[in-house]
C-alpha positions in Angstrom: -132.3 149.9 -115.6 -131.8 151.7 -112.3 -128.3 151.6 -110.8 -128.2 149.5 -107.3 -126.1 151.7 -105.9 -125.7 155.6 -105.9 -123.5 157.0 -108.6 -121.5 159.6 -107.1 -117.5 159.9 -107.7 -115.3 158.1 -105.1 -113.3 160.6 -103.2 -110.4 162.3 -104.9 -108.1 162.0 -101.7 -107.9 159.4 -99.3 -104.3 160.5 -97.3 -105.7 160.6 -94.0 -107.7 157.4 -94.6 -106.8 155.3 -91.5 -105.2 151.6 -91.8 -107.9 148.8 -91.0 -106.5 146.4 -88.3 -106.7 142.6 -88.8 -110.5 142.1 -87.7 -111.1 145.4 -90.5 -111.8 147.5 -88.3 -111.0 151.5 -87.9 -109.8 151.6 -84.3 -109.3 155.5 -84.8 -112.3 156.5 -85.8 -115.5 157.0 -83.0 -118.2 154.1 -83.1 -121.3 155.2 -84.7 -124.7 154.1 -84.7 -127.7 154.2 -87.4 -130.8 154.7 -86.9 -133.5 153.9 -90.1 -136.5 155.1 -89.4 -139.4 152.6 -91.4 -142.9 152.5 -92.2 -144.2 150.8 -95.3 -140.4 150.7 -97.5 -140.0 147.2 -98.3 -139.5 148.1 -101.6 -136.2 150.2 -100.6 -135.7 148.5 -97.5 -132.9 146.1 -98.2 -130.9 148.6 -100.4 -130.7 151.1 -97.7 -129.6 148.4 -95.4 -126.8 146.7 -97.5 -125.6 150.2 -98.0 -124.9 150.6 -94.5 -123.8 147.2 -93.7 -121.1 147.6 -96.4 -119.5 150.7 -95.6 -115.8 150.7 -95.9 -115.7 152.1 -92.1 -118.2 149.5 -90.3 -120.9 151.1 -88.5 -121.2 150.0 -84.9 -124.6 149.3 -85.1 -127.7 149.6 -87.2 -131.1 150.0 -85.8 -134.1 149.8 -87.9 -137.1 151.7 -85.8 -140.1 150.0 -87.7 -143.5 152.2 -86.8 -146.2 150.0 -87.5 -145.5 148.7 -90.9 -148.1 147.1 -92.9 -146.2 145.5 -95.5 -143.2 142.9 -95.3 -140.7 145.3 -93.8 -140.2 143.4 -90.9 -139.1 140.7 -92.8 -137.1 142.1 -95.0 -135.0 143.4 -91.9 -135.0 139.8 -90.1 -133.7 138.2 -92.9 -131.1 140.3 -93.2 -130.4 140.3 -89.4 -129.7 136.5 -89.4 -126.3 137.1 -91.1 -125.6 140.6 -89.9 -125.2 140.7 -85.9 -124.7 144.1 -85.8 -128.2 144.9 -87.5 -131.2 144.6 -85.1 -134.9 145.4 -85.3 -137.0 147.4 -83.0 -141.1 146.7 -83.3 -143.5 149.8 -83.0 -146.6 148.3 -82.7 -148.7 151.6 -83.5 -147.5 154.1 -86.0 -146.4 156.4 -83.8 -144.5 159.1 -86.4 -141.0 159.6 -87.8 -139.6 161.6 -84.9 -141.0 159.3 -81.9 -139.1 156.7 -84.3 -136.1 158.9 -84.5 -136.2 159.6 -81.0 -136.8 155.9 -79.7 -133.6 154.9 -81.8 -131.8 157.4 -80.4 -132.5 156.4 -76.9 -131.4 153.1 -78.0 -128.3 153.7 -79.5 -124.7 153.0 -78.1 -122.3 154.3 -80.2 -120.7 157.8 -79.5 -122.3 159.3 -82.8 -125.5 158.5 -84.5 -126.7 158.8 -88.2 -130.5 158.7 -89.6 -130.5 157.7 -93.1 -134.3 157.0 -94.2 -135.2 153.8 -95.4 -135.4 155.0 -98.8 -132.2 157.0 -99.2 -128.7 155.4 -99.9 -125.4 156.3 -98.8 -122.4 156.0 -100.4 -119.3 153.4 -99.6 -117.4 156.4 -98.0 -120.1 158.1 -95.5 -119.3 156.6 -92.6 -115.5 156.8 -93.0 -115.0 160.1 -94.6 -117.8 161.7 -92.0 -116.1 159.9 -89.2 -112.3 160.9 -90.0 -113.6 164.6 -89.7 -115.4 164.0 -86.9 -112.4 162.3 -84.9 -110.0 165.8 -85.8 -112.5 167.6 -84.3 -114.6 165.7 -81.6 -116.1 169.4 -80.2 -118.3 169.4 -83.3 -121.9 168.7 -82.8 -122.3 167.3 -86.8 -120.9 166.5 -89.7 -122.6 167.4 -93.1 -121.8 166.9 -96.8 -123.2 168.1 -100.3 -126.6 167.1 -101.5 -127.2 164.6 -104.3 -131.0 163.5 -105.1 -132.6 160.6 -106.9 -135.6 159.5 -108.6 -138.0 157.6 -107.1 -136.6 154.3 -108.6 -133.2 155.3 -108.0 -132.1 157.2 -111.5 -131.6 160.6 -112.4 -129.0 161.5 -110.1 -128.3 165.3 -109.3 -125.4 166.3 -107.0 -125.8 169.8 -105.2 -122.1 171.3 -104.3 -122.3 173.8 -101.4 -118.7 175.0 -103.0 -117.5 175.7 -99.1 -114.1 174.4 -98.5 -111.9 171.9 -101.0 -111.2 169.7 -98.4 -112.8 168.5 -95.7 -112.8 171.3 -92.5 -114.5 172.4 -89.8 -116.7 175.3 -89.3 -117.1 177.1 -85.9 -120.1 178.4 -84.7 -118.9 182.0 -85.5 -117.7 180.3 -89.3 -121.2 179.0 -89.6 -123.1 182.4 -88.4 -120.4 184.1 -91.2 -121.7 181.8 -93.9 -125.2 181.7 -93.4 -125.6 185.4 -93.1 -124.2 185.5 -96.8 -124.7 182.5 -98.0 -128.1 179.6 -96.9 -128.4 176.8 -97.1 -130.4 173.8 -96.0 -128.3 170.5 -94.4 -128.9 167.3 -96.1 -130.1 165.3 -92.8 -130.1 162.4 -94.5 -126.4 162.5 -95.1 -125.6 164.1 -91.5 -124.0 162.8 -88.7 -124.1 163.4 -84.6 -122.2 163.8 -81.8 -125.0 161.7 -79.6 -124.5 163.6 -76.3 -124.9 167.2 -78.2 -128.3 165.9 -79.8 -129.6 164.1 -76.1 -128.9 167.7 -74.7 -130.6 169.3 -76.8 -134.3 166.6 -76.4 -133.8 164.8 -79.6 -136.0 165.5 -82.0 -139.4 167.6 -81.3 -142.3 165.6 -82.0 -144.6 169.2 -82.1 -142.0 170.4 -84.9 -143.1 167.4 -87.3 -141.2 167.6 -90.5 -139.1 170.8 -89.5 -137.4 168.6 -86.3 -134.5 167.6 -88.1 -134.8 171.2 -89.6 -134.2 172.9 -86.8 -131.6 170.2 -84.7 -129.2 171.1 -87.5 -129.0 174.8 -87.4 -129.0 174.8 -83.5 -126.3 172.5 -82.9 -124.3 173.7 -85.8 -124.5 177.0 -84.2 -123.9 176.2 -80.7 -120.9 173.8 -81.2 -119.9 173.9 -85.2 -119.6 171.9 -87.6 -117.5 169.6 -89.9 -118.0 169.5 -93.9 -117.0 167.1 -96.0 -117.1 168.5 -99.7 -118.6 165.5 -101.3 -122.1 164.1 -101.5 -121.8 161.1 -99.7 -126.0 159.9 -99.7 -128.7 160.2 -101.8 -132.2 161.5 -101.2 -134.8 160.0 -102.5 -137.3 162.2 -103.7 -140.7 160.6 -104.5 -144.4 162.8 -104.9 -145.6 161.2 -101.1 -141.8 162.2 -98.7 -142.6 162.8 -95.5 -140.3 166.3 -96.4 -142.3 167.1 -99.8 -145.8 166.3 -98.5 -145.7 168.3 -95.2 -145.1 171.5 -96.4 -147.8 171.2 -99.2 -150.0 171.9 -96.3 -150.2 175.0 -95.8 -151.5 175.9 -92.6 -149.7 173.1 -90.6 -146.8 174.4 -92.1 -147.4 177.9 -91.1 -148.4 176.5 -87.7 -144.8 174.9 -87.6 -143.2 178.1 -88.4 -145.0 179.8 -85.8 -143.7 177.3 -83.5 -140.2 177.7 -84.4 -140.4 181.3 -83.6 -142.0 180.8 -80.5 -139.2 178.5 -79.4 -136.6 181.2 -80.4 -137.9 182.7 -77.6 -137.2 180.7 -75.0 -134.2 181.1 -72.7 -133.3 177.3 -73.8 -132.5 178.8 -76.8 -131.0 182.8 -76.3 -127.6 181.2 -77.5 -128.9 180.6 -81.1 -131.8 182.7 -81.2 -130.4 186.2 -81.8 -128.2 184.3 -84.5 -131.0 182.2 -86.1 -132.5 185.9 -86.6 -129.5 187.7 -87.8 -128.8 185.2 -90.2 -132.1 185.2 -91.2 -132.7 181.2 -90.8 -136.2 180.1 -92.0 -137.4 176.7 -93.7 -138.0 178.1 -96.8 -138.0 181.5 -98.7 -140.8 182.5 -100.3 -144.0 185.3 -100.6 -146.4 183.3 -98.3 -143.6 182.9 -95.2 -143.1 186.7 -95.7 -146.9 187.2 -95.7 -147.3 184.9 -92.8 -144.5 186.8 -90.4 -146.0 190.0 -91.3 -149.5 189.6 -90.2 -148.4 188.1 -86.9 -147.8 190.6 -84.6 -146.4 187.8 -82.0 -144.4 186.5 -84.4 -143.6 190.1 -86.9 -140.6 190.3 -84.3 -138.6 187.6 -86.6 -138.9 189.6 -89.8 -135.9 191.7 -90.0 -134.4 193.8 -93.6 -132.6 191.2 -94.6 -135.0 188.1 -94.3 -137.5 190.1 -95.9 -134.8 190.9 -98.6 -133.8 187.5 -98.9 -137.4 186.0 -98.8 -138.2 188.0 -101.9 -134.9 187.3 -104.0 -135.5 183.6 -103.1 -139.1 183.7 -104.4 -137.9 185.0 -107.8 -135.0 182.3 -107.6 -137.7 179.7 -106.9 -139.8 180.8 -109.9 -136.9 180.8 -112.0 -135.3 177.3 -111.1 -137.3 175.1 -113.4 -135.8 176.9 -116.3 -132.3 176.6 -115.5 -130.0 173.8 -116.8 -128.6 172.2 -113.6 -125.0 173.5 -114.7 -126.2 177.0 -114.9 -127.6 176.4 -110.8 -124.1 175.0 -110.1 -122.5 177.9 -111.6 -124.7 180.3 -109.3 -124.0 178.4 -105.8 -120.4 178.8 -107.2 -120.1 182.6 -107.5 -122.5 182.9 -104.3 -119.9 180.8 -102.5 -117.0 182.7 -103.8 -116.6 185.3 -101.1 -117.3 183.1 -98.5 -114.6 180.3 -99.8 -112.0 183.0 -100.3 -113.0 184.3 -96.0 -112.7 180.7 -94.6 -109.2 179.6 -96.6 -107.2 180.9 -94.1 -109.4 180.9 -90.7 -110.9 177.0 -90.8 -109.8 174.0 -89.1 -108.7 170.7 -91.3 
């Protein structure tokens, strides 16, 4: 029988946790909203919920964004509501799509960051506390990320995914960040990431025209344009079912060509110049394989992107792709381990903690 909640290790050190005061709260650590994003998750509603309502750091605030649900949702949510003050429900009466859900929650939200776990991931005891303790050393950060962990879509078979960046928790400038992603990719778990509000409002929220590369792309740019804190733990799980929003979309192959397209095309905006000429020299893409390298080169509006080393990295990606599925998950750990080694032994002496 499935676990109810997500089996991931407590963390090893908690020091700097901060002392609760007599109404349990954490008054050092910045308030932070959630917004949960629903259509049709009944089933995995309420877990997702009583995950964030019991987090050993309180969130703020929880807003569930429902987008025309057809099922019991809404229910699910109001019952819960009655005995949770700080959980509250806002009615879509049209599906209107994640990202207009992301982005109406956003608008709603008070607190000084903001989180958007999906209505069928799960987040450990420890996000908000451990995310929010790095966050308060270093408030100039525009996120704070973690290590991947996955599950099954009835919550089993848990897999964690170590970045192997730092041993502790630290924070990684934008110059740190450019460094590790020229030598070392890596995609951020936005279910398990948190905002600095004001950095996401600046930068529109999330792009409705980018579909399911919007949260995509918000990570890389404000990571690059204002840093960003790791915490070397998974701290949610994704759930990973046949029909994700994340899983589907790209399936599609010319929408998701069209996206990429669109990302380019953005790069080249003067919103942008700040990021841009790193996005390229880093060679950041959505995903590495022969049909993205196909698709750059027979653009000649968009060939501009395609530079040595994404063309280099596109093909040693593609084998790594085609080689996955026959590799024990210790032997990928390993891997991500000696990949990370340089970049572990550059940053020892030069991060923040």
């Amino acid at each position: 029988m499935p676990s109810s909640t997500c089996p991931i290790p407590p963390s090893r050190d908690r020091s700097e946790r901060l002392l609760l005061d007599r109404d349990g709260q954490h008054p050092g650590l910045p308030t932070l909203s959630a917004v949960v994003p629903n259509f049709n998750h009944a089933r995995y509603l309420r877990s997702a919920l009583e995950a964030l309502l019991g987090q050993s750091a309180p969130i703020a605030e929880i807003i569930v964004v429902d987008d025309g649900s057809t099922d019991d949702s809404c229910a699910v949510v109001e019952a819960l509501a009655d005995h949770h003050p700080s959980l509250r429900l806002i009615r879509q009466e049209r599906n209107a799509g994640v990202n207009h859900a992301l982005n109406r929650g956003l608008a709603e939200a008070t607190g000084e960051y903001v989180c958007f776990p999906a209505a069928d991931d799960r987040v450990e005891r420890d996000f908000a506390a451990d995310s929010l303790a790095a966050l308060a050393r270093h408030p100039s950060a525009g996120l704070c990320f973690s290590d991947l962990a996955v599950m099954g879509a009835a919550g089993e078979d848990v897999r964690r995914f170590p970045l192997f960046l730092c041993g502790e928790p630290c924070l990684l400038s934008p110059a740190d960040m450019a460094r590790v992603l020229t030598r070392n990719y890596f995609n951020f778990p936005s279910h398990a990431v948190i905002y600095r509000r004001d950095h996401l409002l600046a930068l529109g929220g999330f792009r409705e025209d980018l579909s399911w590369l919007a949260d995509w792309f918000v990570n890389y740019v404000l990571a690059l344009r204002h840093g960003a804190c790791y915490v070397p733990r998974a701290l949610a799980c994704f759930r990973v079912t046949p029909s994700s929003y994340s899983v589907r979309g790209p399936r599609d192959a010319a929408a998701q060509r069209a996206l990429i397209y669109r990302v380019v095309d953005l790069l080249q905006s003067s919103a942008l110049a700040d990021v841009a000429r790193i996005f390229r020299a880093c060679a950041i893409v959505p995903e590495f394989s022969f049909r993205l390298l196909f698709w750059l080169a027979v653009s000649p509006r968009h060939r501009w992107y395609l530079t040595p080393r994404l063309m280099t990295r596109l093909v040693l990606r593609g084998v790594w792709a085609a080689l996955i599925p026959w590799l024990p998950l210790r032997a990928r750990h390993a891997v991500r381990w000696l990949a990370s080694l340089g970049t572990r032994r550059r940053l020892a002496d030069g991060v923040s903690r």
